[in-house]
Biopython code that builds the backbone (N, CA, C, O; Angstrom):
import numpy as np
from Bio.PDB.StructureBuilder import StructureBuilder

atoms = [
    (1, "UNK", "N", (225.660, 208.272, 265.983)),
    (1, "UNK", "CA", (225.417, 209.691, 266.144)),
    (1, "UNK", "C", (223.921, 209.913, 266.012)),
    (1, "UNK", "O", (223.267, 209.205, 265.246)),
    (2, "UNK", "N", (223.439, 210.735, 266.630)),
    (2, "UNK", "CA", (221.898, 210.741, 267.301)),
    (2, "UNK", "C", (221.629, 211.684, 266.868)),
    (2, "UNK", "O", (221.402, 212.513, 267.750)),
    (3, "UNK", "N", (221.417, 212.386, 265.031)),
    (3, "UNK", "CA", (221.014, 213.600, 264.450)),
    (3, "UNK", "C", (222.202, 214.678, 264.525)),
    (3, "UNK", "O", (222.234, 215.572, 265.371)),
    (4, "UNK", "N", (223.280, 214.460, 263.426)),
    (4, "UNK", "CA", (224.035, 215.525, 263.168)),
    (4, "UNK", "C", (224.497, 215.233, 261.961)),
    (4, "UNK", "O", (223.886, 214.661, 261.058)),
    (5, "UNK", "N", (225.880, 215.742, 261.953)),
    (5, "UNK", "CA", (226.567, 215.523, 260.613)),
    (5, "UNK", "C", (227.626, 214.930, 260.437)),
    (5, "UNK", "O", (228.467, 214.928, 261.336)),
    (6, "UNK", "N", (227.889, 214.157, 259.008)),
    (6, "UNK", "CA", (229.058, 213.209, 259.247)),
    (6, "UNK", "C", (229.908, 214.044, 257.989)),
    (6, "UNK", "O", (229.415, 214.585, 256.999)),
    (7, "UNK", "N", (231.511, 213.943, 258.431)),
    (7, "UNK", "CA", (232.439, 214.384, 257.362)),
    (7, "UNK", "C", (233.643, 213.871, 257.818)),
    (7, "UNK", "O", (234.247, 213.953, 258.887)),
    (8, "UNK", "N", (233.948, 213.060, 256.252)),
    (8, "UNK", "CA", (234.973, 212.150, 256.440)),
    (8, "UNK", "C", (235.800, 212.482, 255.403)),
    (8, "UNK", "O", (235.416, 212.281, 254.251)),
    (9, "UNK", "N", (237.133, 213.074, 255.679)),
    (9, "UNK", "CA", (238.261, 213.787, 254.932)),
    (9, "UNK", "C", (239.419, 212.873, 254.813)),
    (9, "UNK", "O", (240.564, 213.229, 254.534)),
    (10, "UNK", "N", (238.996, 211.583, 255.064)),
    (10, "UNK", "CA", (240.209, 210.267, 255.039)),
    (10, "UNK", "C", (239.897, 209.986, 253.222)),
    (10, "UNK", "O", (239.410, 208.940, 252.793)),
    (11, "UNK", "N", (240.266, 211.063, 252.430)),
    (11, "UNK", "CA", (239.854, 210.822, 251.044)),
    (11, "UNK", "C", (240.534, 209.216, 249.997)),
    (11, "UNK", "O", (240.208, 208.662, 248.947)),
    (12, "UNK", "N", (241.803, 208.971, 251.270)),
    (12, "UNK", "CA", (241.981, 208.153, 250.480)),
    (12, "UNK", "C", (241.783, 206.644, 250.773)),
    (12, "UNK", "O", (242.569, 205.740, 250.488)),
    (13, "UNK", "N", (240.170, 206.510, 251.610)),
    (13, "UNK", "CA", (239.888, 205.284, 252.031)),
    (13, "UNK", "C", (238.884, 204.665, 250.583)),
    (13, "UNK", "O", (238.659, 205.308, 249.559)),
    (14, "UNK", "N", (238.523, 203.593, 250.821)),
    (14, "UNK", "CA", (237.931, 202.893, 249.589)),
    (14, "UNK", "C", (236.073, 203.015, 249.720)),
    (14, "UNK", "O", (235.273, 202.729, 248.829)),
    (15, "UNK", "N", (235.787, 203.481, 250.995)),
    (15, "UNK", "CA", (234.513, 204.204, 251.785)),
    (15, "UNK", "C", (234.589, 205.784, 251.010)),
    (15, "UNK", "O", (233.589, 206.500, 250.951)),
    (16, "UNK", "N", (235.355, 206.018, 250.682)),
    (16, "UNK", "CA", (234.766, 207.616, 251.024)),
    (16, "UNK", "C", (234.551, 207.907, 249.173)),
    (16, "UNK", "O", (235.275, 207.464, 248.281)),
    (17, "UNK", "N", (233.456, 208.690, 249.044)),
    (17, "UNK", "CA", (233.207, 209.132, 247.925)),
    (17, "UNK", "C", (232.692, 210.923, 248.169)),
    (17, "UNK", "O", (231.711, 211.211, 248.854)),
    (18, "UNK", "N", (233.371, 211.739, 247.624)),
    (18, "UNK", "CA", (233.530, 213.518, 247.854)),
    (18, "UNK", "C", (232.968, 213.565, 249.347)),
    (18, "UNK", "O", (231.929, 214.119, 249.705)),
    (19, "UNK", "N", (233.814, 212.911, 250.085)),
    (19, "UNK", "CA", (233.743, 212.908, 251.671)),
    (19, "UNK", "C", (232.531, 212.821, 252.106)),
    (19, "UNK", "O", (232.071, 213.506, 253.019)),
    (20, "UNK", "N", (231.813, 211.788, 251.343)),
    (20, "UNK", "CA", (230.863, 211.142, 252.145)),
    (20, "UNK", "C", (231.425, 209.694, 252.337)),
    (20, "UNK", "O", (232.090, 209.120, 251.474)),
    (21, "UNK", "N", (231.092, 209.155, 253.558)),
    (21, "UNK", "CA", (231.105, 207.726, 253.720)),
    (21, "UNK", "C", (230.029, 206.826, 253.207)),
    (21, "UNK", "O", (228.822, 206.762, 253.437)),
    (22, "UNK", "N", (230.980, 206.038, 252.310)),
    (22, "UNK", "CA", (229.840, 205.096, 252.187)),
    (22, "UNK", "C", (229.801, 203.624, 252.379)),
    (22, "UNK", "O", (229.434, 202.680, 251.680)),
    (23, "UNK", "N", (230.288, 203.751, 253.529)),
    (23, "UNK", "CA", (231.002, 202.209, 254.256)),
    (23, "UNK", "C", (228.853, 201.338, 254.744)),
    (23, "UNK", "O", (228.695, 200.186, 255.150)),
    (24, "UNK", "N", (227.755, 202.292, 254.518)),
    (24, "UNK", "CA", (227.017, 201.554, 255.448)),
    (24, "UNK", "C", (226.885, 202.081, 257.058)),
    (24, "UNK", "O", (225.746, 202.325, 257.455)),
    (25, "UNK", "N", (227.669, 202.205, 257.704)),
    (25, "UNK", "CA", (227.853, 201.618, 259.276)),
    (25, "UNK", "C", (229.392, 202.410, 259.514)),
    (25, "UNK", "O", (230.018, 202.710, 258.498)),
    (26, "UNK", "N", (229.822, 202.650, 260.501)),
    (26, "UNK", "CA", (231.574, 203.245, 260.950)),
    (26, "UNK", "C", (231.639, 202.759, 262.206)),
    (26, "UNK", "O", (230.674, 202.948, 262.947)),
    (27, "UNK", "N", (232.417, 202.273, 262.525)),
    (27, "UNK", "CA", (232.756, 202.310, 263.922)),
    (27, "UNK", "C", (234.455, 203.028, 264.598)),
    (27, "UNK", "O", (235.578, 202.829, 264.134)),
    (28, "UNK", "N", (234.112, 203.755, 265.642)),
    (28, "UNK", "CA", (235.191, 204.399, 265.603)),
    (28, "UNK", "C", (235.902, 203.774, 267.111)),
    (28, "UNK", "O", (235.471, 203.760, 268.264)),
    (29, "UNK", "N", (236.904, 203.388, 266.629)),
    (29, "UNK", "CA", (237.656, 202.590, 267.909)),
    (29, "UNK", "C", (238.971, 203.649, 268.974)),
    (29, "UNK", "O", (239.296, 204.803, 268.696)),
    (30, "UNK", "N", (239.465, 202.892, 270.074)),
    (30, "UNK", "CA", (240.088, 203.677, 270.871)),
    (30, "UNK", "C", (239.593, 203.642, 272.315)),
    (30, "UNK", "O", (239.465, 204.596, 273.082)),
    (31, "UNK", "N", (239.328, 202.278, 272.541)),
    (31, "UNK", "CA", (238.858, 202.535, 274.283)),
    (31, "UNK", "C", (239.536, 203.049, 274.730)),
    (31, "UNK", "O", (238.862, 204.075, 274.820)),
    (32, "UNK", "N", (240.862, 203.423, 275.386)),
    (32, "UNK", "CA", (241.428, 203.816, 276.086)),
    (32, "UNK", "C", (242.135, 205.400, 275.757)),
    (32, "UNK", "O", (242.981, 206.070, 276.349)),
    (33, "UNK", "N", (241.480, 205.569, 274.745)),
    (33, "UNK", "CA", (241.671, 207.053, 274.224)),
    (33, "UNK", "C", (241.640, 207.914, 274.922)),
    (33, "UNK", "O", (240.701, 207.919, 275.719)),
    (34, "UNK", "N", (242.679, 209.109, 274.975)),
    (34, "UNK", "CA", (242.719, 210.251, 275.804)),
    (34, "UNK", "C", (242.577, 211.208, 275.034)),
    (34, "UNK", "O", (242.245, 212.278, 275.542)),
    (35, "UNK", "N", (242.742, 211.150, 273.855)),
    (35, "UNK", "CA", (242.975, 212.374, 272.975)),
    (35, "UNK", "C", (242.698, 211.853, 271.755)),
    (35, "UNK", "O", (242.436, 210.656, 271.636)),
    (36, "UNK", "N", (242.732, 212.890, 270.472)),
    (36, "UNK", "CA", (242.321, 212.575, 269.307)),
    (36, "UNK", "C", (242.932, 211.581, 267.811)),
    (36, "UNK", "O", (242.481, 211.342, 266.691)),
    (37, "UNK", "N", (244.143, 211.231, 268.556)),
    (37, "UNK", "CA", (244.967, 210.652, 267.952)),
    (37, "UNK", "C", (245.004, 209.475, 268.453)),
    (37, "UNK", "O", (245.535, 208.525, 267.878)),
    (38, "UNK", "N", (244.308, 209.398, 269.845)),
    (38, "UNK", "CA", (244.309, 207.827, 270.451)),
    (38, "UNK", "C", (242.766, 206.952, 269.659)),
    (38, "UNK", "O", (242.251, 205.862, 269.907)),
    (39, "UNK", "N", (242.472, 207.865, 268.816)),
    (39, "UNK", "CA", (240.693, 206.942, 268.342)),
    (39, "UNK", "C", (241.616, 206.963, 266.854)),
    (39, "UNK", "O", (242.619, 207.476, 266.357)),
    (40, "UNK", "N", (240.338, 205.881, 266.504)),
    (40, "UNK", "CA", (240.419, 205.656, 264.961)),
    (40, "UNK", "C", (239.181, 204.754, 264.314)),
    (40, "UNK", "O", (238.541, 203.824, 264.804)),
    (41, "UNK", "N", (239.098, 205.433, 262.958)),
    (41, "UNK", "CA", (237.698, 204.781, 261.900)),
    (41, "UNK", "C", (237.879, 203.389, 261.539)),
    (41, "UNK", "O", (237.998, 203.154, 260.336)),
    (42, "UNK", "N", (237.932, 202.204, 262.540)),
    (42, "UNK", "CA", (238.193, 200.947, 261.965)),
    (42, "UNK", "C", (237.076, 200.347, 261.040)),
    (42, "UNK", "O", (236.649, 199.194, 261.103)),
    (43, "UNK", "N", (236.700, 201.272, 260.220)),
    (43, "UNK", "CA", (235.664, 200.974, 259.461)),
    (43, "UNK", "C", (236.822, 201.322, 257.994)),
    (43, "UNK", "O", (236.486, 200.930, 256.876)),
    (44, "UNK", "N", (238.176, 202.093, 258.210)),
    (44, "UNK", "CA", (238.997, 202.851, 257.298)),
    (44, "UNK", "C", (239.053, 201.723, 256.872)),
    (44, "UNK", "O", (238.671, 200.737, 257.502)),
    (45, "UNK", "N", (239.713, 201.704, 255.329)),
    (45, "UNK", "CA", (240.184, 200.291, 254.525)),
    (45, "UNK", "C", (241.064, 201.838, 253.260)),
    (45, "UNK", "O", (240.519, 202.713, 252.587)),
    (46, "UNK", "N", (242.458, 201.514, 253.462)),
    (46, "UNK", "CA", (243.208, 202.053, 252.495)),
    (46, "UNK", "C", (242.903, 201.815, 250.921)),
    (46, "UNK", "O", (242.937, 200.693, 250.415)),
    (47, "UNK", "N", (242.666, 202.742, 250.362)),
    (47, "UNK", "CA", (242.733, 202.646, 248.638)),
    (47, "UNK", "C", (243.880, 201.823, 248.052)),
    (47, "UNK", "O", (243.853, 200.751, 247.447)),
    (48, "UNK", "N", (244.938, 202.652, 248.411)),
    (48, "UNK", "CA", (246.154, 201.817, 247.813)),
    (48, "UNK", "C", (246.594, 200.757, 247.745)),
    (48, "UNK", "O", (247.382, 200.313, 246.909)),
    (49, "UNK", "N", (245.823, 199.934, 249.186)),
    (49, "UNK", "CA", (246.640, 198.743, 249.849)),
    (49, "UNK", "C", (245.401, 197.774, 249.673)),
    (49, "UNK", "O", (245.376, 196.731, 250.327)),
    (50, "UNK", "N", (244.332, 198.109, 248.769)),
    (50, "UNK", "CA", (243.260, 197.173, 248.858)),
    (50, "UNK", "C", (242.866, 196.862, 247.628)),
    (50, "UNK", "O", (243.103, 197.599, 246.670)),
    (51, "UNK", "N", (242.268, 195.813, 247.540)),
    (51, "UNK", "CA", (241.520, 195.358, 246.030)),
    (51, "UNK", "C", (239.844, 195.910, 246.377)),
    (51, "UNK", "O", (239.119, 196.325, 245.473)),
    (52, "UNK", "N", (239.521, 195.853, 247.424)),
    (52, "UNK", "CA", (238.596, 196.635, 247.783)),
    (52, "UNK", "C", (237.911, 197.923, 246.356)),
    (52, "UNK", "O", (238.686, 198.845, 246.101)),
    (53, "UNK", "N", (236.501, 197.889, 245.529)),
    (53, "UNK", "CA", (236.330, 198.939, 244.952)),
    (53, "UNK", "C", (234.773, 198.463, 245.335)),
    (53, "UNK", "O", (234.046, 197.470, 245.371)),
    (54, "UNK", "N", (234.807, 200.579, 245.719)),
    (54, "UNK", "CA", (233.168, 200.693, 246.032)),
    (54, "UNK", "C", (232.325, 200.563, 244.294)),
    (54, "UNK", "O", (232.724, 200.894, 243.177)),
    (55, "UNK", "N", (231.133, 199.978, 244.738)),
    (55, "UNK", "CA", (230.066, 200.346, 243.524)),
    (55, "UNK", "C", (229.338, 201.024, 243.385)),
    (55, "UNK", "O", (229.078, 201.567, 244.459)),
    (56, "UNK", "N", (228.497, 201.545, 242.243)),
    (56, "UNK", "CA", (227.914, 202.377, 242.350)),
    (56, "UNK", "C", (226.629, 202.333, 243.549)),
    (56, "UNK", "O", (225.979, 203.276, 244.001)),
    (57, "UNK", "N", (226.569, 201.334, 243.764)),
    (57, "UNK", "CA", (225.439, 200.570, 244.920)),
    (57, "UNK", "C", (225.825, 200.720, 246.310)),
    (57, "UNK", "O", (225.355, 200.179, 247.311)),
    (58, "UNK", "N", (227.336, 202.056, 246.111)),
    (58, "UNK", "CA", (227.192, 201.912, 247.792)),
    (58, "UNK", "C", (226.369, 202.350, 248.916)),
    (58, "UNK", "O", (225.429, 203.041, 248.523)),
    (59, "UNK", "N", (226.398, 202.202, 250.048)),
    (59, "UNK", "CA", (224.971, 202.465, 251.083)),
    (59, "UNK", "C", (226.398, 203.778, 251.769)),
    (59, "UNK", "O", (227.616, 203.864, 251.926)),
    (60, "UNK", "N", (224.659, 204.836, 252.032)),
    (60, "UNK", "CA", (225.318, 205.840, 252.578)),
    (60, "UNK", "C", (224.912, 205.398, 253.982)),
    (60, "UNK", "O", (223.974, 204.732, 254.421)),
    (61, "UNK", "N", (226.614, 206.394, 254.858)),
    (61, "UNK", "CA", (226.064, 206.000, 256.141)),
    (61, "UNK", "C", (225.468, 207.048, 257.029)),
    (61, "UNK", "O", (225.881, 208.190, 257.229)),
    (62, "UNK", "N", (224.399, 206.432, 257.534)),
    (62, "UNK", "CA", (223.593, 207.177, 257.943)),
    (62, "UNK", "C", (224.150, 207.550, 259.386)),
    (62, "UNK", "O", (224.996, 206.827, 259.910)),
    (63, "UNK", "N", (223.756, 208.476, 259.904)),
    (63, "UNK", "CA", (224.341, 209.454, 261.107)),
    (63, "UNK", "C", (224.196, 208.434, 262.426)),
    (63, "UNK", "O", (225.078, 208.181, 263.246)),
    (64, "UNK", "N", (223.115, 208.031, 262.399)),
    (64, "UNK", "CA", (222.885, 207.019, 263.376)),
    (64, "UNK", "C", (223.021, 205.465, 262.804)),
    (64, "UNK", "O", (222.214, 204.542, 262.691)),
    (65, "UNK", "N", (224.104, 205.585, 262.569)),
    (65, "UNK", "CA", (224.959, 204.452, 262.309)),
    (65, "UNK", "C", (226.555, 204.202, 262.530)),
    (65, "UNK", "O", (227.284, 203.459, 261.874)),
    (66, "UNK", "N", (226.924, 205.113, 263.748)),
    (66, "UNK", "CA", (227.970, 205.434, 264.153)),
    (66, "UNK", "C", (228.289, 204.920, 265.169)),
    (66, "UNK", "O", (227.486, 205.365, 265.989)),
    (67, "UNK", "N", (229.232, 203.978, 265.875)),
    (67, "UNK", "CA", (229.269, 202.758, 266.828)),
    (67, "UNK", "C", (230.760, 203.382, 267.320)),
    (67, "UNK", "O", (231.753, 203.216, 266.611)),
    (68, "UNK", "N", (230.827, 204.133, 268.631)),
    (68, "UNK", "CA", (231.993, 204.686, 268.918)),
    (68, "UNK", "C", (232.524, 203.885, 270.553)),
    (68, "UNK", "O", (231.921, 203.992, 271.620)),
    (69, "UNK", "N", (233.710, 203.162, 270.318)),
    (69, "UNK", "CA", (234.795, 202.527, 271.555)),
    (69, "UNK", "C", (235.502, 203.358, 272.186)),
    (69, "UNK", "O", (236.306, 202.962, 273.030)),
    (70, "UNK", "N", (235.321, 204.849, 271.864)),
    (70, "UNK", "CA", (236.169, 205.661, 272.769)),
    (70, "UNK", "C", (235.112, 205.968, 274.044)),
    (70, "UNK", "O", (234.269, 206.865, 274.041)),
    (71, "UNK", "N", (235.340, 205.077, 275.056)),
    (71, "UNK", "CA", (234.265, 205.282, 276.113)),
    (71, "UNK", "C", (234.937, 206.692, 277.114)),
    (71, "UNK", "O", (234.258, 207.068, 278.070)),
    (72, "UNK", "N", (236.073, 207.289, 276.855)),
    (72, "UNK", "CA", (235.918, 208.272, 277.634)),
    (72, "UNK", "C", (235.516, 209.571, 277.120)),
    (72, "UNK", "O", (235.402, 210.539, 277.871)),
    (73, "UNK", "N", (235.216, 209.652, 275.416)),
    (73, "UNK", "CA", (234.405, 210.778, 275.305)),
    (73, "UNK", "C", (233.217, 211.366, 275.181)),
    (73, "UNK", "O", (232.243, 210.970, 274.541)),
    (74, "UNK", "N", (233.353, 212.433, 275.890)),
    (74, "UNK", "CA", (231.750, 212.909, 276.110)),
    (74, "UNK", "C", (230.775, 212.771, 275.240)),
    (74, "UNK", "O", (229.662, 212.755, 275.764)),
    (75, "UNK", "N", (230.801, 212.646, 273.888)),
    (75, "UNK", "CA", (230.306, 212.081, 273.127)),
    (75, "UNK", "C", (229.513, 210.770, 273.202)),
    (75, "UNK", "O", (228.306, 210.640, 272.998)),
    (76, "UNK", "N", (230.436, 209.784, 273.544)),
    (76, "UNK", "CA", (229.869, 208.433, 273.378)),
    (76, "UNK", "C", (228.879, 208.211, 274.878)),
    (76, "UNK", "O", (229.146, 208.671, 275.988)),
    (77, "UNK", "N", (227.604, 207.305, 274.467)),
    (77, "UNK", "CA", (226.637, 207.220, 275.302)),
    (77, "UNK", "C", (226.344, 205.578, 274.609)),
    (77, "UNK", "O", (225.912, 205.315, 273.487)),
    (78, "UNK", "N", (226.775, 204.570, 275.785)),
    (78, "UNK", "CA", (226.465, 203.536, 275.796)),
    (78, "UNK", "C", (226.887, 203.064, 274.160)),
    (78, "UNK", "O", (226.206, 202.352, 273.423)),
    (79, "UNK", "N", (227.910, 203.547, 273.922)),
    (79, "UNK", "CA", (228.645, 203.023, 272.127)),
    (79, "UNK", "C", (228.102, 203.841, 271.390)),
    (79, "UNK", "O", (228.986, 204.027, 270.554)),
    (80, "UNK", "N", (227.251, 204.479, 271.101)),
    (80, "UNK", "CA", (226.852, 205.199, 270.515)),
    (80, "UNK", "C", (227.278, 206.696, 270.362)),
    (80, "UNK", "O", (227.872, 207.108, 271.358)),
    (81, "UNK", "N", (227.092, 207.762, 269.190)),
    (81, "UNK", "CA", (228.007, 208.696, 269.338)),
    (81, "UNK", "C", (226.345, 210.269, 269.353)),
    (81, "UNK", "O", (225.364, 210.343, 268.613)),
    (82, "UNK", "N", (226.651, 210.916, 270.171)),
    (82, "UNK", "CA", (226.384, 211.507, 270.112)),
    (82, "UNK", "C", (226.883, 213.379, 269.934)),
    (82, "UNK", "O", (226.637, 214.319, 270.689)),
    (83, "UNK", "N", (227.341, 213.354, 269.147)),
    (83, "UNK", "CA", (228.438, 214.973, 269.015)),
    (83, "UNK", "C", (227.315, 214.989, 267.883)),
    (83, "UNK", "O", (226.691, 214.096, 267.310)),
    (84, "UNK", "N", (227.322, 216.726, 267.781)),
    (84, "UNK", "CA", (226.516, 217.455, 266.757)),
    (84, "UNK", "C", (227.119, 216.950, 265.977)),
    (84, "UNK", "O", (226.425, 216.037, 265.530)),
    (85, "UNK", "N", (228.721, 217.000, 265.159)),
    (85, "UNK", "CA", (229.451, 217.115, 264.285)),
    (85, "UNK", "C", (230.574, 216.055, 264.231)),
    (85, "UNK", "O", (231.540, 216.453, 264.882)),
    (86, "UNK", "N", (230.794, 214.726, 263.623)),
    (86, "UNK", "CA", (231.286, 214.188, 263.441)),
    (86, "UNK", "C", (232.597, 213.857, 262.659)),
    (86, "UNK", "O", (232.362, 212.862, 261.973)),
    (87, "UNK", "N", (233.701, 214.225, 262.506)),
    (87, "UNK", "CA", (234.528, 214.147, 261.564)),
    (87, "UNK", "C", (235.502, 213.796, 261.486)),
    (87, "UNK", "O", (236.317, 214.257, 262.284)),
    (88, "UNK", "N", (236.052, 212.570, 260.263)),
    (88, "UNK", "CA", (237.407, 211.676, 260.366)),
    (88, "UNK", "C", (238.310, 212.511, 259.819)),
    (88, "UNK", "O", (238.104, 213.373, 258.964)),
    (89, "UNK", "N", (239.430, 212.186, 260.406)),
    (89, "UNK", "CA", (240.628, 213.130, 259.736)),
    (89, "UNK", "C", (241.054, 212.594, 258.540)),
    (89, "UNK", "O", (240.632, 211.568, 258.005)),
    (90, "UNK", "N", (242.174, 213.570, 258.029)),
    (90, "UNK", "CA", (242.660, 213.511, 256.644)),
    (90, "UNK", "C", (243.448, 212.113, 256.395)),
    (90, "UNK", "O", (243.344, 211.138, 255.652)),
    (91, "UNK", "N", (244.345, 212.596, 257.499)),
    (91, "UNK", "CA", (245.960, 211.733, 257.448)),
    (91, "UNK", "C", (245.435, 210.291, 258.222)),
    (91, "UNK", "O", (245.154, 209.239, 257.649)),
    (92, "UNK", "N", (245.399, 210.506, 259.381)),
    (92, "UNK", "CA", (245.201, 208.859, 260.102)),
    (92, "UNK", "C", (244.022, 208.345, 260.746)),
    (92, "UNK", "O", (243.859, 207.808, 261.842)),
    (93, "UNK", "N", (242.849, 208.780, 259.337)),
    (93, "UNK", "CA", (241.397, 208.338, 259.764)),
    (93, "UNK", "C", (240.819, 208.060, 261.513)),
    (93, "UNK", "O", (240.026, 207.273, 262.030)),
    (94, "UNK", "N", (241.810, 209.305, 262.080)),
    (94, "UNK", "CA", (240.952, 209.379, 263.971)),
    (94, "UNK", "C", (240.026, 210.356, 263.819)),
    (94, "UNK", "O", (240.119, 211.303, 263.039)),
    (95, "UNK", "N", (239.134, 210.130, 264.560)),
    (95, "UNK", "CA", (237.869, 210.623, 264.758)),
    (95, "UNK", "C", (237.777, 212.123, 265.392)),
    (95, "UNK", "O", (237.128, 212.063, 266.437)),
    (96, "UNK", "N", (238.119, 213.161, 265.165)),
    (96, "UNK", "CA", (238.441, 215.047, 264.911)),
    (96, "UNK", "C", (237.270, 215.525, 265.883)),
    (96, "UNK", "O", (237.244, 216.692, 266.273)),
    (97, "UNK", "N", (236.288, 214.583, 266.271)),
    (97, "UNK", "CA", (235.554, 215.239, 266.625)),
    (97, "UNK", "C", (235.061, 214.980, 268.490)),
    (97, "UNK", "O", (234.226, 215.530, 269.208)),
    (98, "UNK", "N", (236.353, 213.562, 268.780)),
    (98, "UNK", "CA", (236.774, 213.078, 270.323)),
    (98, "UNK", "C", (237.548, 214.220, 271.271)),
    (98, "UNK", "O", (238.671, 214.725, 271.247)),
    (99, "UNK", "N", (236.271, 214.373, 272.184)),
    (99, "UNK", "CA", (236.640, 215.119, 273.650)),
    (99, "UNK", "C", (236.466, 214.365, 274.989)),
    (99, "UNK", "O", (235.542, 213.975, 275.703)),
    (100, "UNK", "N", (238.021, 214.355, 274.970)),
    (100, "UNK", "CA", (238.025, 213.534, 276.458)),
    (100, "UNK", "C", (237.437, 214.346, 277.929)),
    (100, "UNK", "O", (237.625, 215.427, 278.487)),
    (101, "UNK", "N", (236.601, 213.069, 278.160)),
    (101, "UNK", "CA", (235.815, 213.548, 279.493)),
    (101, "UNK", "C", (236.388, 214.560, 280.555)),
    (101, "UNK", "O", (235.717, 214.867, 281.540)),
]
sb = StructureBuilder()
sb.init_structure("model")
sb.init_model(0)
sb.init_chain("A")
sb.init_seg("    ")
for serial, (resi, resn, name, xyz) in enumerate(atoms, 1):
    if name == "N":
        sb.init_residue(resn, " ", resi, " ")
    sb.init_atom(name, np.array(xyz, "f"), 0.0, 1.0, " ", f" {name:<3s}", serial, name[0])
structure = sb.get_structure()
């Protein structure tokens, strides 16, 4: 993402701290995505299902550090994401903020 904002409401990933990500890096997958339920944050890693624990040393991710596979939304420019406003959903960490071309 090329200067906007990131908000990630997947509260119960092992990345997210008061809905900031702090995975580093996200990549949001779904080549063949038509809609918003066809992408997803394969950067997600479940709380429950992981031994996974962030430290206090985690790296925030920075806006332009957003690596998006949904090549049909208007957004993405050569993998990269460009939408003002970025945001993972609650329930099944897809990307809220994919508009198909």
């Amino acid at each position: 993402m090329q200067g906007g904002d990131l908000n990630c409401n997947a509260t119960n990933c092992s990345h997210n701290f008061d809905r900031q990500c702090k995975a580093g890096s996200i990549n949001v997958g779904g080549q063949n995505a038509m809609s918003i339920s066809g992408t997803n944050c394969t950067t997600f890693i479940d709380r429950a299902e992981s031994s996974f624990v962030n430290s206090l040393d985690a790296v925030d991710t920075d806006v332009y550090n957003i690596r998006c596979e949904a090549y049909k939304c208007v957004h993405n420019e050569n993998k990269a994401c460009y939408a003002d406003k970025v945001q993972i959903d609650a329930q099944n960490a897809c990307c809220d903020s994919f508009r198909c071309e």
